[in-house]
Structures are given as C-alpha cells and as structure tokens.
DSSP file (Angstrom, degrees, kcal/mol; ACC not computed):
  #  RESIDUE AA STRUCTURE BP1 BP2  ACC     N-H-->O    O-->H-N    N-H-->O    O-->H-N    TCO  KAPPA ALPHA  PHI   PSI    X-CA   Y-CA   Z-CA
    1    1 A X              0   0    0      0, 0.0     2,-0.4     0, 0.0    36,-0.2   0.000 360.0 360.0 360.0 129.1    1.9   54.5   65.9
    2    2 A X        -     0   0    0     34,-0.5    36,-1.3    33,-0.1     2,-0.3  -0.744 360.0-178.6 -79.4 143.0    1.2   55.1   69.3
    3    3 A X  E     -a   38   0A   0     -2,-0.4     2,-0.3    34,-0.2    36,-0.2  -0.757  10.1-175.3-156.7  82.0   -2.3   54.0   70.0
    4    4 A X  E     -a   39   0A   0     34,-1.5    36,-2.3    -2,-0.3     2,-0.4  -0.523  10.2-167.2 -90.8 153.2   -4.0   54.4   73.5
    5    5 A X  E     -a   40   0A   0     -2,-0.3     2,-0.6    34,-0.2    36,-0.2  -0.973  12.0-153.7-140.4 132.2   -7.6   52.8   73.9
    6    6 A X  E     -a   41   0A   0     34,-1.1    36,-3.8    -2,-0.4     2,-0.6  -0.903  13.3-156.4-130.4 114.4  -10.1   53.5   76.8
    7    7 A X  E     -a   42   0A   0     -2,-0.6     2,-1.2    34,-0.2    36,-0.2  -0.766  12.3-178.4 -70.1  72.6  -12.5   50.4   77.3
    8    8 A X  E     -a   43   0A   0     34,-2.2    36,-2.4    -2,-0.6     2,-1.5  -0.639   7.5-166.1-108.1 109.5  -15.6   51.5   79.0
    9    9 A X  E     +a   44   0A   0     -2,-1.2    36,-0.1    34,-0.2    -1,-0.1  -0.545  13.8 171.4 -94.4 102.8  -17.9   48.3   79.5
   10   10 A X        +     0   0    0     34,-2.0     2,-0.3    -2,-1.5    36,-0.2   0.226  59.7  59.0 -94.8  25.9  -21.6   49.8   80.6
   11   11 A X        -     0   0    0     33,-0.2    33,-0.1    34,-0.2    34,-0.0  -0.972  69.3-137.6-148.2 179.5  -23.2   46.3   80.3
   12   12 A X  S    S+     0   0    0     -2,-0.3    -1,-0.1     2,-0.0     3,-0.0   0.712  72.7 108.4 -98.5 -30.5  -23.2   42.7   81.4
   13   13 A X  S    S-     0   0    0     32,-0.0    -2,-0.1     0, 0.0    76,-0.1  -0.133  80.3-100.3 -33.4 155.4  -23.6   41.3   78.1
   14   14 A X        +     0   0    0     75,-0.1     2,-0.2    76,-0.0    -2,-0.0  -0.233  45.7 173.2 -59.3 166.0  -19.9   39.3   76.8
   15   15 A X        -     0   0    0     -3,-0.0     3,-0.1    -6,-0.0    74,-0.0  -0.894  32.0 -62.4-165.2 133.9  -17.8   41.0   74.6
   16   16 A X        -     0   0    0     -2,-0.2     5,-0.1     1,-0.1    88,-0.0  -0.118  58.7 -86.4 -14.0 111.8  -14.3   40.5   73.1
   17   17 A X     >  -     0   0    0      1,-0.1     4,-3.2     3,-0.1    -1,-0.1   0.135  40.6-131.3 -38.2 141.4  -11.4   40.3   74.7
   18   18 A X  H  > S+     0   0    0      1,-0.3     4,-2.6     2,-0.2    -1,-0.1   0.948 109.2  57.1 -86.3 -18.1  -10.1   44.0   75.1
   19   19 A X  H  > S+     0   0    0      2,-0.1     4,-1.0     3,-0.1     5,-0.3   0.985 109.7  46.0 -70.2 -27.3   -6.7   43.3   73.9
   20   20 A X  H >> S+     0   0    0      2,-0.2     4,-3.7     1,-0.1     3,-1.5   0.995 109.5  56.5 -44.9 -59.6   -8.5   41.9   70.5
   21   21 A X  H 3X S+     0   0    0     -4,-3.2     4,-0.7     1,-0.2     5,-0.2   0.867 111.6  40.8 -62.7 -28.2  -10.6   45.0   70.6
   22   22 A X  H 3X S+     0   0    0     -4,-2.6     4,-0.8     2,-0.1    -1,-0.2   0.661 114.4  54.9 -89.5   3.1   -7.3   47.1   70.6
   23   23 A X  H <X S+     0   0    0     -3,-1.5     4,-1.3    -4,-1.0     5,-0.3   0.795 106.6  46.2 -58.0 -69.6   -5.7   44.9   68.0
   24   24 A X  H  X S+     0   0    0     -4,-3.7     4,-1.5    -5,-0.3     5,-0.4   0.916 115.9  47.3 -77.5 -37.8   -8.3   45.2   65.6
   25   25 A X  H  X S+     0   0    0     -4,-0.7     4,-0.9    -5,-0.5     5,-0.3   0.925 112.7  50.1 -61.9 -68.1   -8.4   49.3   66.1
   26   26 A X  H  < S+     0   0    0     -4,-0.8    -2,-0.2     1,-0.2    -1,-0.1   0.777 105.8  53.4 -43.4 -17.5   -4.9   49.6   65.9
   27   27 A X  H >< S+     0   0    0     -4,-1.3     3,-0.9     2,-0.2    -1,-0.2   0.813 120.5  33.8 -89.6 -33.3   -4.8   47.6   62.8
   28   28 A X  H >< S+     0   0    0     -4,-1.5     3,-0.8    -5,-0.3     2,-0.2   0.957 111.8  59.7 -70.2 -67.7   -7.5   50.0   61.2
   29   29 A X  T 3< S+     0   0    0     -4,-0.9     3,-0.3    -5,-0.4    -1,-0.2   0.380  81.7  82.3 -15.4 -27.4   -6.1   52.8   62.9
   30   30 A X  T <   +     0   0    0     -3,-0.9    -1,-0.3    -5,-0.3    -2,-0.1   0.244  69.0  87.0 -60.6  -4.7   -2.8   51.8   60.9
   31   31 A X  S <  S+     0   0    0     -3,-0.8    -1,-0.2     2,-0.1    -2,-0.1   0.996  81.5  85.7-105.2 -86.9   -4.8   54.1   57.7
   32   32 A X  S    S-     0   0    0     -3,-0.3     3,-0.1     1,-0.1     2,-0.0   0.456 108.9 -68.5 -10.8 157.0   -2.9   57.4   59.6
   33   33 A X    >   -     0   0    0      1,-0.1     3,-0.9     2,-0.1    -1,-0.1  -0.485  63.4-111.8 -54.2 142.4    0.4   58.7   59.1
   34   34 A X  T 3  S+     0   0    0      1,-0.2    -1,-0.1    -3,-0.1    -4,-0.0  -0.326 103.9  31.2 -95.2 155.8    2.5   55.8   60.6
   35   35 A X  T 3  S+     0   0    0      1,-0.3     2,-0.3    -3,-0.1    -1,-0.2   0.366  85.9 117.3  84.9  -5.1    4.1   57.4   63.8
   36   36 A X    <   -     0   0    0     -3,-0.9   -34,-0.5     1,-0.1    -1,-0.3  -0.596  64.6-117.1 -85.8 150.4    1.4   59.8   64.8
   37   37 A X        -     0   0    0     -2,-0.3     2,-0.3   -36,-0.2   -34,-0.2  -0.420  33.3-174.1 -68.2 154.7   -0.5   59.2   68.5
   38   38 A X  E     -a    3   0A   0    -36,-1.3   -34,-1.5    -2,-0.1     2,-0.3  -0.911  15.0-154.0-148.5 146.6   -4.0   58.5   68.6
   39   39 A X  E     -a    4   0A   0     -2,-0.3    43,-4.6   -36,-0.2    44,-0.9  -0.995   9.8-175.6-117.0 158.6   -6.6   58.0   71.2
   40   40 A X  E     -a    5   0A   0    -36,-2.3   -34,-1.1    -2,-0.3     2,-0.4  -0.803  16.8-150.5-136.0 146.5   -9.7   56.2   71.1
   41   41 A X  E     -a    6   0A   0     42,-0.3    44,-3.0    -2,-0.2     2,-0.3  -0.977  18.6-166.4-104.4 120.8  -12.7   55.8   73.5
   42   42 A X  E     -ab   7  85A   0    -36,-3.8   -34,-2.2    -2,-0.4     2,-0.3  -0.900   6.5-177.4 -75.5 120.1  -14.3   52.3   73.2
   43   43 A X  E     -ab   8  86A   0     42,-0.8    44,-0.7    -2,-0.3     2,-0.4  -0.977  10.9-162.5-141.6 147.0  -17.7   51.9   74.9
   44   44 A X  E     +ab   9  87A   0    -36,-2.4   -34,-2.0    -2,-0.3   -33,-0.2  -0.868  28.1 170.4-110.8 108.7  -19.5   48.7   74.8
   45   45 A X  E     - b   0  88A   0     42,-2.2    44,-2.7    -2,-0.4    45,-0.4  -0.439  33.0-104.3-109.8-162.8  -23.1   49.1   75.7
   46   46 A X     >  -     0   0    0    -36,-0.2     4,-0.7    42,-0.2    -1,-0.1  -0.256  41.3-100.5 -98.8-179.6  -26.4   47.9   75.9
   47   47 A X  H  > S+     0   0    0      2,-0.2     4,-2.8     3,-0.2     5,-0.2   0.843 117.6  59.9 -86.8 -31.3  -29.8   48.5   73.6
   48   48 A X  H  > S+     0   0    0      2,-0.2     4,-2.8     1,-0.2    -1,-0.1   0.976 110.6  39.4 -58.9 -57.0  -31.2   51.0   76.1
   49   49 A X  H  >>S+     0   0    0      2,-0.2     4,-3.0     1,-0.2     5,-0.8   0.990 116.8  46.1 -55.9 -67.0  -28.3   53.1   75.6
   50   50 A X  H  X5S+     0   0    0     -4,-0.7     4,-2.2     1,-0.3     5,-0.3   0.921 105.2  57.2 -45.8 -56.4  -27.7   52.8   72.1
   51   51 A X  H  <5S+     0   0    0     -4,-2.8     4,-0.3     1,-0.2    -1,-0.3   0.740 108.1  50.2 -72.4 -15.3  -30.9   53.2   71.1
   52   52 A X  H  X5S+     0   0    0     -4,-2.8     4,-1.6    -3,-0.4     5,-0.3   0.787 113.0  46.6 -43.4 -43.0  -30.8   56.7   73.1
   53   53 A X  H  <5S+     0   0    0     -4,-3.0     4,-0.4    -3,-0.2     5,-0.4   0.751 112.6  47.9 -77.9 -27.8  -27.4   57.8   71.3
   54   54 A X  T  <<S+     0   0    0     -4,-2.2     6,-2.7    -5,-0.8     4,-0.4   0.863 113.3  47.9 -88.5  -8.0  -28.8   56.8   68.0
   55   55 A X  T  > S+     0   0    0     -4,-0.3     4,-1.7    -5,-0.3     3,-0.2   0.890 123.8  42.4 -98.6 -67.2  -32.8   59.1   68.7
   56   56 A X  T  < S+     0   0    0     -4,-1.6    -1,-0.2     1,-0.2    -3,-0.1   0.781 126.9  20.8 -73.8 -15.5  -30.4   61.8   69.7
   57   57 A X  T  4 S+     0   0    0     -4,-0.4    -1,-0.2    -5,-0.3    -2,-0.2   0.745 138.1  26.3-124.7 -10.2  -27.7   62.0   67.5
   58   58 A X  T  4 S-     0   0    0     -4,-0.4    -3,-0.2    -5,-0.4    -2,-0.2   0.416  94.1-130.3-119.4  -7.3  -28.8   60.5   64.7
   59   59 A X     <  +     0   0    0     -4,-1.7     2,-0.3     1,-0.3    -4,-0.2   0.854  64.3 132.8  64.6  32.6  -32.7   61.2   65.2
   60   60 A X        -     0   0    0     -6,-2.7    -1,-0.3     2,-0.1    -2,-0.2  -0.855  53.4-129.2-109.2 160.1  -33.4   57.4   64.4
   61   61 A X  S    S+     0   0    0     -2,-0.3    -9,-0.1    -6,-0.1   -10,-0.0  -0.450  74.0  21.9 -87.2 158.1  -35.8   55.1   66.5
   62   62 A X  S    S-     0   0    0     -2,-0.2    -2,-0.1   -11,-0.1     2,-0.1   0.263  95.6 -76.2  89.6 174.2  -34.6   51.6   67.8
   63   63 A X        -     0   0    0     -9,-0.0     2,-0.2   -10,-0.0   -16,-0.1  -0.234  39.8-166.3 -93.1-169.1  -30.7   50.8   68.3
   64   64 A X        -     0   0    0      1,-0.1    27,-0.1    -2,-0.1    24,-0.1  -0.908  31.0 -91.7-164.2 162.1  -28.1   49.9   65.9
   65   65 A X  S    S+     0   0    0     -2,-0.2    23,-3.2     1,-0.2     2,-0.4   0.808  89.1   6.7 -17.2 -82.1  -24.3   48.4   65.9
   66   66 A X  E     -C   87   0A   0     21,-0.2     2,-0.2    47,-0.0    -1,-0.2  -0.956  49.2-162.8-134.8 139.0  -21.9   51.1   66.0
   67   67 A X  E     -C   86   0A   0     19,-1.3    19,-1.2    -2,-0.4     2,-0.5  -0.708   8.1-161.9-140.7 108.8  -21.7   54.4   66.4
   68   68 A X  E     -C   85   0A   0     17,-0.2     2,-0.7    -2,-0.2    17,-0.2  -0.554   1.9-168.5 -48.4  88.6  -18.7   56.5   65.6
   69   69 A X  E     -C   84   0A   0     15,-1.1    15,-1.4    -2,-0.5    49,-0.1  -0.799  15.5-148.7-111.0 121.0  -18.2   60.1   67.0
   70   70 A X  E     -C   83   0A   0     -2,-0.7    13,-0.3    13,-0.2    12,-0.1  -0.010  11.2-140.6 -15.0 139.0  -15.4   61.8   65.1
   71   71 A X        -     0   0    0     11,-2.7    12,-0.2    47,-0.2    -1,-0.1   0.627  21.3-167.7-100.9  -6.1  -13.8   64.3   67.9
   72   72 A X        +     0   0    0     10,-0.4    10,-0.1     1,-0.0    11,-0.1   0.644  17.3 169.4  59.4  21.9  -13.3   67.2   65.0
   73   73 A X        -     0   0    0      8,-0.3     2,-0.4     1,-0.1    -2,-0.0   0.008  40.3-107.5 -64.7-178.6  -11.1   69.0   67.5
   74   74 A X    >   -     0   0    0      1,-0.0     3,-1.4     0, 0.0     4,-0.4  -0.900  28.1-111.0-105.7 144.6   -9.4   72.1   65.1
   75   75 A X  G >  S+     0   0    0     -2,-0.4     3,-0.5     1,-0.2    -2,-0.1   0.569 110.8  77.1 -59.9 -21.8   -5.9   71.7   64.3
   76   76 A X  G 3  S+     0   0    0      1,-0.2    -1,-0.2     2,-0.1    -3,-0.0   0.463  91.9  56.4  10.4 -50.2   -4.7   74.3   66.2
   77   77 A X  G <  S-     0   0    0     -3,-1.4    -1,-0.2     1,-0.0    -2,-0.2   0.910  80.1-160.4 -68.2 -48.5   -5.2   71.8   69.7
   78   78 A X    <   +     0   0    0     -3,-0.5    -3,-0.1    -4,-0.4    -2,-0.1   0.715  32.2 155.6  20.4  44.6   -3.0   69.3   68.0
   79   79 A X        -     0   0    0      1,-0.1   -42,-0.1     2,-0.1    -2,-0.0  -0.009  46.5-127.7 -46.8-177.9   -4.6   66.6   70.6
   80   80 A X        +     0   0    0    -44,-0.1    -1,-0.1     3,-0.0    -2,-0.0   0.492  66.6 123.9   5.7 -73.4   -4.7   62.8   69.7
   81   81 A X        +     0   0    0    -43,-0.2    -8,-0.3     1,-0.1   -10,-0.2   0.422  30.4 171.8 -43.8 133.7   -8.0   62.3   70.3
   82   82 A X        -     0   0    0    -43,-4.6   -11,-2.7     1,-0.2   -10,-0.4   0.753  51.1 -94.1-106.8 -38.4   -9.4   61.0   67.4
   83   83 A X  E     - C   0  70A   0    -44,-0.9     2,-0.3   -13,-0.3   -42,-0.3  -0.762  37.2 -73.7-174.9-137.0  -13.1   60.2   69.0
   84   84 A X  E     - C   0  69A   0    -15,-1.4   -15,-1.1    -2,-0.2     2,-0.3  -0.988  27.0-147.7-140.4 168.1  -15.1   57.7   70.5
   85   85 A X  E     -bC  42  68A   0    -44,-3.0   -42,-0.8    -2,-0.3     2,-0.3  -0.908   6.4-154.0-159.2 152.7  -16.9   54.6   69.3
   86   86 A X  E     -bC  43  67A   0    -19,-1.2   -19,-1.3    -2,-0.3     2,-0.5  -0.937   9.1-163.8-133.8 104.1  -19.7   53.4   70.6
   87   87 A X  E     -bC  44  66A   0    -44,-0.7   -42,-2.2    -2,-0.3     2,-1.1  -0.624  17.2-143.4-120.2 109.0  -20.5   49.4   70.4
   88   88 A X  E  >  -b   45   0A   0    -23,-3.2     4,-1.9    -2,-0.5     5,-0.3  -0.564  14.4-162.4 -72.2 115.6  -24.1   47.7   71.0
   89   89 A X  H  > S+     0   0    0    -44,-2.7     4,-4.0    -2,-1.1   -43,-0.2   0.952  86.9  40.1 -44.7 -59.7  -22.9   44.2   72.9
   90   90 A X  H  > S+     0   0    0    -45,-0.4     4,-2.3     1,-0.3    -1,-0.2   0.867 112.7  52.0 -69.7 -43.8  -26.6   42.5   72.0
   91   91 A X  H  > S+     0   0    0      2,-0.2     4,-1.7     3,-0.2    -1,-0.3   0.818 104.9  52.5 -68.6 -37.3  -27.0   43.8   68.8
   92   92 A X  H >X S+     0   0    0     -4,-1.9     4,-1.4     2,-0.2     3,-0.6   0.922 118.7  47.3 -67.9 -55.9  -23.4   42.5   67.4
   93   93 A X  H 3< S+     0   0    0     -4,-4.0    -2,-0.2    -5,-0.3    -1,-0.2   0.748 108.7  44.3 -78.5  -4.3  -24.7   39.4   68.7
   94   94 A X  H 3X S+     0   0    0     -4,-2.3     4,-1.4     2,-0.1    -1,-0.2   0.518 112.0  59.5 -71.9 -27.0  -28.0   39.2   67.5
   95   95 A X  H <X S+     0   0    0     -4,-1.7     4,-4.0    -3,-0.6     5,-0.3   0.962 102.6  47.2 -66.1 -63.3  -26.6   40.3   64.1
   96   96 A X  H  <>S+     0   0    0     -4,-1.4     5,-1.2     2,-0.2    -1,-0.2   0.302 110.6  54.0 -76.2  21.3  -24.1   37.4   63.4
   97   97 A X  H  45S+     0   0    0     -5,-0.3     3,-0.2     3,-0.2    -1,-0.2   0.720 114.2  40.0 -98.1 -44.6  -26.6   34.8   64.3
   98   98 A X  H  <5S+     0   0    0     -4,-1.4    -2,-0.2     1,-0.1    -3,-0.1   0.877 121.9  41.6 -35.3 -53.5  -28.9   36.0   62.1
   99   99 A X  T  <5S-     0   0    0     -4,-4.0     2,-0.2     2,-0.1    -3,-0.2   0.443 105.9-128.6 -94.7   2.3  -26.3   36.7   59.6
  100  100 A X  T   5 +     0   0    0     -5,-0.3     2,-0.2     1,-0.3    -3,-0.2   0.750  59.7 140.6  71.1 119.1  -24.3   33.1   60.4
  101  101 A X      < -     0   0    0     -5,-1.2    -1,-0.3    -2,-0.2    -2,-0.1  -0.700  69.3 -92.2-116.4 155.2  -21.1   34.7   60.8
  102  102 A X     >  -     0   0    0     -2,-0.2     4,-2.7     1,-0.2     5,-0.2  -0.225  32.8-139.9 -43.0 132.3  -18.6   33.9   63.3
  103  103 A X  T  4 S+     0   0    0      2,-0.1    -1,-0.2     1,-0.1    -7,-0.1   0.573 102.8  58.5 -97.2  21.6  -19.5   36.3   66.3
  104  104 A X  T >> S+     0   0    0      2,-0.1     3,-2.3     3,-0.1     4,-1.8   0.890 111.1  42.9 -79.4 -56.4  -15.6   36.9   66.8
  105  105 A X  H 3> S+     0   0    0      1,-0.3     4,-2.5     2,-0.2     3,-0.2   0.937 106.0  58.0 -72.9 -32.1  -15.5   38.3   63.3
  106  106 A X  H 3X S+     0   0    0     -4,-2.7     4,-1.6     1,-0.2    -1,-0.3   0.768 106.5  56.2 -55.9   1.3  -18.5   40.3   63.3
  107  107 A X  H <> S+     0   0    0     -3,-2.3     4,-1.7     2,-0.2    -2,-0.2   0.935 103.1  45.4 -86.4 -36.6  -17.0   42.0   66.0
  108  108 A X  H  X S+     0   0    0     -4,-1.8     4,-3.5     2,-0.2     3,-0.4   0.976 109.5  59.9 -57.6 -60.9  -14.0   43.0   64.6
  109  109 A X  H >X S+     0   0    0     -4,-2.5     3,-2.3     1,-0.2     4,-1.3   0.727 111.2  44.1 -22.7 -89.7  -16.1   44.2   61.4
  110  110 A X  H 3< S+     0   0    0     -4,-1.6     4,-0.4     1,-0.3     3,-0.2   0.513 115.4  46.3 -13.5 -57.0  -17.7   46.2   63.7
  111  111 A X  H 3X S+     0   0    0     -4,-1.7     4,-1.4    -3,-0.4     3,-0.4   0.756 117.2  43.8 -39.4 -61.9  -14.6   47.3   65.4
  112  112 A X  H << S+     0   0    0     -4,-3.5     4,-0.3    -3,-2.3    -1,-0.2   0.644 110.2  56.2 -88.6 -10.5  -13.0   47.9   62.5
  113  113 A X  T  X S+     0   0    0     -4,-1.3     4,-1.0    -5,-0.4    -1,-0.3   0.618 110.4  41.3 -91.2 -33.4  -15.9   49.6   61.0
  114  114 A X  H >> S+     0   0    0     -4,-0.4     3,-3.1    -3,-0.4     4,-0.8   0.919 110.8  59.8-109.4 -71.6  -16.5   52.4   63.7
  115  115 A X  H 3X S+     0   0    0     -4,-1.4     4,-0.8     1,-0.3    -1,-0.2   0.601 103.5  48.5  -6.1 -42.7  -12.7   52.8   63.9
  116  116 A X  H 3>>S+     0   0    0     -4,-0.3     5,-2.0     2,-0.2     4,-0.6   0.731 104.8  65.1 -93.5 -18.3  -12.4   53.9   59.8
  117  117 A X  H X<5S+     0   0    0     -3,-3.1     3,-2.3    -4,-1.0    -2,-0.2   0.968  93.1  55.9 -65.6 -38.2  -15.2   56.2   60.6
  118  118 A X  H 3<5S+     0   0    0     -4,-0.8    -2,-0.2     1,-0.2    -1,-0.2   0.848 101.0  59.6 -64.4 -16.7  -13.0   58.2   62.9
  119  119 A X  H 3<5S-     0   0    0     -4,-0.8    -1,-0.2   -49,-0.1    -2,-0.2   0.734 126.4-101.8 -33.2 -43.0  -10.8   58.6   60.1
  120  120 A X  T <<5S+     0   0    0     -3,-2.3    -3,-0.2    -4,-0.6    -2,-0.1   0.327  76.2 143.3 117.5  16.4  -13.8   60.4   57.8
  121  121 A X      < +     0   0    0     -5,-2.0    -1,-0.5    11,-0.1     7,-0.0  -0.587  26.8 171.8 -65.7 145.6  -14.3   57.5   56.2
  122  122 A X        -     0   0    0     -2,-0.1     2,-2.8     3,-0.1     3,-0.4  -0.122  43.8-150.9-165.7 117.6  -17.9   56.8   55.3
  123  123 A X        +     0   0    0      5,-0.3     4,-0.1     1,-0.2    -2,-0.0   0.304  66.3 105.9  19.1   3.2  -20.8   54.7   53.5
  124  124 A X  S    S+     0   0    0     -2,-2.8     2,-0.2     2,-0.0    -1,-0.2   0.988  83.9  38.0 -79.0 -52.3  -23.6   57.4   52.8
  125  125 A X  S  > S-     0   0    0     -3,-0.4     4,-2.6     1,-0.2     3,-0.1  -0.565  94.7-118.2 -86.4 154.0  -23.0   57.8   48.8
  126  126 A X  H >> S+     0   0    0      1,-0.2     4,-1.1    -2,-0.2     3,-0.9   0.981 111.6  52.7 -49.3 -80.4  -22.2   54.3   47.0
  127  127 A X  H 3> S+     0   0    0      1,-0.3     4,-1.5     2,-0.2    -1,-0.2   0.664 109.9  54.6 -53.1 -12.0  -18.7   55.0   45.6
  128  128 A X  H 3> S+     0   0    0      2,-0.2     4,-1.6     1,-0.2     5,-0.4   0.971 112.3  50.1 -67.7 -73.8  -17.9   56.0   49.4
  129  129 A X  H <X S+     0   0    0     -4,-2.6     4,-1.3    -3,-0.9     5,-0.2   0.753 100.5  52.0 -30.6 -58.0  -19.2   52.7   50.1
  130  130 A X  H >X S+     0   0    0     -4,-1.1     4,-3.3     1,-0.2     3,-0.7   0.966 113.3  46.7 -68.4 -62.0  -17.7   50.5   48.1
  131  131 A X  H 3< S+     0   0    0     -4,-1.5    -2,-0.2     1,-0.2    -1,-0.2   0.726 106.1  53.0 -78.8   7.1  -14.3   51.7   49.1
  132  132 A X  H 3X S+     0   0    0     -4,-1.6     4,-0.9     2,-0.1    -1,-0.2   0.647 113.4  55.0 -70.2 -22.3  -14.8   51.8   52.9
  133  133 A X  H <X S+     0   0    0     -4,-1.3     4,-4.4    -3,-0.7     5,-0.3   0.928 116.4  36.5 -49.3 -51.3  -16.0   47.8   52.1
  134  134 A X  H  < S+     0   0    0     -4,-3.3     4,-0.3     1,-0.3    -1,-0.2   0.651 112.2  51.4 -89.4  11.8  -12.9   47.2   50.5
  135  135 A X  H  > S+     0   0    0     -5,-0.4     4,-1.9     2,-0.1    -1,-0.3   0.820 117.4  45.6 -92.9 -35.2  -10.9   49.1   52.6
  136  136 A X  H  X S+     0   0    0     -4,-0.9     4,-4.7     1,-0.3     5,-0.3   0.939 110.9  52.6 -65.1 -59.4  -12.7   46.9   55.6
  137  137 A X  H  X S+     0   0    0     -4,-4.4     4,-1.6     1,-0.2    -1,-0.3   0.764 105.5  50.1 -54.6 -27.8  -12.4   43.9   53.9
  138  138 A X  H  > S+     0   0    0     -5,-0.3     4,-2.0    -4,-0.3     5,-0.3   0.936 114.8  51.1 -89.3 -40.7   -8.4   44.4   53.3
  139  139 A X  H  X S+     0   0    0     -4,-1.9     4,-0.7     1,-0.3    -2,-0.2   0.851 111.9  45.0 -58.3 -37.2   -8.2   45.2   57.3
  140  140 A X  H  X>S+     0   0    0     -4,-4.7     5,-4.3     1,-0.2     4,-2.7   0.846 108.6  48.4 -97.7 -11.0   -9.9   42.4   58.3
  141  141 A X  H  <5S+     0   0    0     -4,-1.6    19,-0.3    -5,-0.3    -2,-0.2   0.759 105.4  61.5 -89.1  -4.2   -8.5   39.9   56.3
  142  142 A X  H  <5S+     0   0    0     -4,-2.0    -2,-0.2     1,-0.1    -1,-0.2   0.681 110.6  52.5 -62.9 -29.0   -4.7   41.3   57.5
  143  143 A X  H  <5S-     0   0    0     -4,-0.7    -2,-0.2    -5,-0.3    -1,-0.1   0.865 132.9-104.2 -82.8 -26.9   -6.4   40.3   60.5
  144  144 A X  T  <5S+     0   0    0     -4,-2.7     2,-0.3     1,-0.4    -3,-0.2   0.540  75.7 137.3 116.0  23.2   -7.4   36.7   59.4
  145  145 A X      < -     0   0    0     -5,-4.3    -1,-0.4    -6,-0.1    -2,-0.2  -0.888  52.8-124.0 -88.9 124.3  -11.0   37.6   58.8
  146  146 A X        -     0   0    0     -2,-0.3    -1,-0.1     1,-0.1     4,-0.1  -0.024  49.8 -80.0 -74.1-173.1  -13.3   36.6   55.9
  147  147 A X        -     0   0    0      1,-0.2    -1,-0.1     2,-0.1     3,-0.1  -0.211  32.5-150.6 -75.7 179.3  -14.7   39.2   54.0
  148  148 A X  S    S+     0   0    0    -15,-0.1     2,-0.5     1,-0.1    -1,-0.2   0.746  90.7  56.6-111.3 -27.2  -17.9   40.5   55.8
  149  149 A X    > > +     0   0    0      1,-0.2     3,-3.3     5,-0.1     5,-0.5  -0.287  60.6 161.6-106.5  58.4  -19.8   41.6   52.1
  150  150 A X  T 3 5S+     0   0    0     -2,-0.5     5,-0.2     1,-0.3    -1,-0.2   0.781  76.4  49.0 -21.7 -46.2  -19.8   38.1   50.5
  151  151 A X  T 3 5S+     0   0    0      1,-0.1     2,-0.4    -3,-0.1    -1,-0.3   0.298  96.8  67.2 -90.8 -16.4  -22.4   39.4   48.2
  152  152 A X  T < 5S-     0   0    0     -3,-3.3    -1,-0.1     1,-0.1    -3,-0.1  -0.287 110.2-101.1-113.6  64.4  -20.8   42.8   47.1
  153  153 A X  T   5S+     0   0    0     -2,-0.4     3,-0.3     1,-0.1    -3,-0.1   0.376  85.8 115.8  29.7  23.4  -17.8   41.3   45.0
  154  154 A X     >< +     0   0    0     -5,-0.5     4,-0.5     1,-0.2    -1,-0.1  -0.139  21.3 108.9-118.4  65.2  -15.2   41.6   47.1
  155  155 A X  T >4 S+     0   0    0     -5,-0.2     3,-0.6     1,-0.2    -1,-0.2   0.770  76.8  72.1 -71.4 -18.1  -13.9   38.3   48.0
  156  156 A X  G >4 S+     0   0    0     -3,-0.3     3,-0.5     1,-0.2    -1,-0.2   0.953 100.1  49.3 -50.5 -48.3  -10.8   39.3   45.8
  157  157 A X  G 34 S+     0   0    0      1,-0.2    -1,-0.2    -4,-0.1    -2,-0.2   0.777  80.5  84.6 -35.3 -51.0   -9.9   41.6   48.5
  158  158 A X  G << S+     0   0    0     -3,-0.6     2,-0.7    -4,-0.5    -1,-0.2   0.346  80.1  80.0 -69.3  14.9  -10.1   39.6   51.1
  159  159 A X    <         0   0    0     -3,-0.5   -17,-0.1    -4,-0.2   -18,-0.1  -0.938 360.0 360.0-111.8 114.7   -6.2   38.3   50.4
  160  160 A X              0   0    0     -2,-0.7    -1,-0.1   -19,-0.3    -2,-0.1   0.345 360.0 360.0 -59.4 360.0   -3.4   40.2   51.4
C-alpha cells in the first residue's frame, strides 16, 4: 500500500516522532485492500483547538483525544484521500499518566484508533465496540504494544 501522511503540528506541546506516527497509521491503514493509495492528514493540536472541533462537530463541551473526519468523497472521484485525524498533544498526555500507561503506547492507541475510524470503523453500539478493541488490540500488539483495554478481556488478542 501506498500510504502518504501530511503532519501538521499546531502546537508546542511534544509529540511522537512523525515517522512512528506514520508507522503506526500505515500499520492500521494495512485493514484496506493491500495495494490501494491512501492519504491521511495528521494534525497534532492543542486543547483550545480541540475543544473547538469537538463544540462544533460533535456539539460536546471541553476537548477530547482524537478526532477522526472520514473524507466520504463519492466513488465516482476515485481520490485517495481517506480523511483527516485530528490529535489533542496535552490530552494524550494527560491521559496516560492518569491511566499509567506508557505515553509512547497511548499514542499509538490513539493513532491507531483515529486511523480505523477512517476506515468506518466505530465504537457507538457495543458489538461495534468490542471488535474495533480487538481489532486495535491486534494492531497494536503487531506493533509491540500491550493491549490498551486490560479490563475488557482481550489480553488473548494482544499476541500475534
């Protein structure tokens, strides 16, 4: 698969190196027909930002993690572009200190998480859920990540 990825860093916070952060899409991104192109915009923000993108597009207060947008083109275009996703820097790291995780792998979770959404993958009904977990979980441990839902059975997964 060809697999171009456009980095846009709108804050000062650290982040992940960007060839990790095109590693770990391209290894989710691997879910597609092998051989097809894809492009991705990655942008790494701040809480100001985020929590704008999340009141306007999702009509919630306060920020959040990721946010995925699909690019839905019609087939007809036959573009690449699969979307963008759109990554709060402070918030991944305020999440895996809270949640003692490594803050390299919660970033790939993340990563790998906004990535399977441009796909259509997504979490809103349970069974949905559980298999975008385990779908997450098999990605990231092909990456050398432990599982991220310790608590939702699927350490089984986590082995290639």
């Amino acid at each position: 698969m060809s697999v171009h990825v456009d980095i846009q860093a709108a804050c000062s916070e650290p982040a992940p190196e960007e060839d990790d952060l095109r590693r770990w899409i391209c290894t989710a991104l691997e879910q597609r027909t092998p051989g097809e192109a894809a492009e991705v915009c990655l942008r790494l923000v701040g809480e100001a930002e985020m929590t704008a993108l999340n009141r306007d597009y999702r009509g919630k207060t306060g920020s959040t993690n990721v946010l995925s947008f699909p690019a839905g083109l019609p087939p007809e275009l036959a573009l690449p572009l699969l979307g963008d996703i759109v990554i709060c820097t402070p918030v991944v790291a305020r999440e895996a200190a809270e949640q003692g995780k490594p803050l390299t792998a919660h970033w790939a979770h993340m990563t790998v998480h906004g990535s399977l959404h441009l796909l259509g993958y997504d979490h809103i009904e349970d069974a949905d859920a559980v298999a975008m977990e385990a779908l997450e979980t098999t990605i990231l441990a092909q990456l050398g990540f432990p599982c991220p839902y310790p608590d939702h059975g699927h350490e089984e997964l986590a082995t290639p």
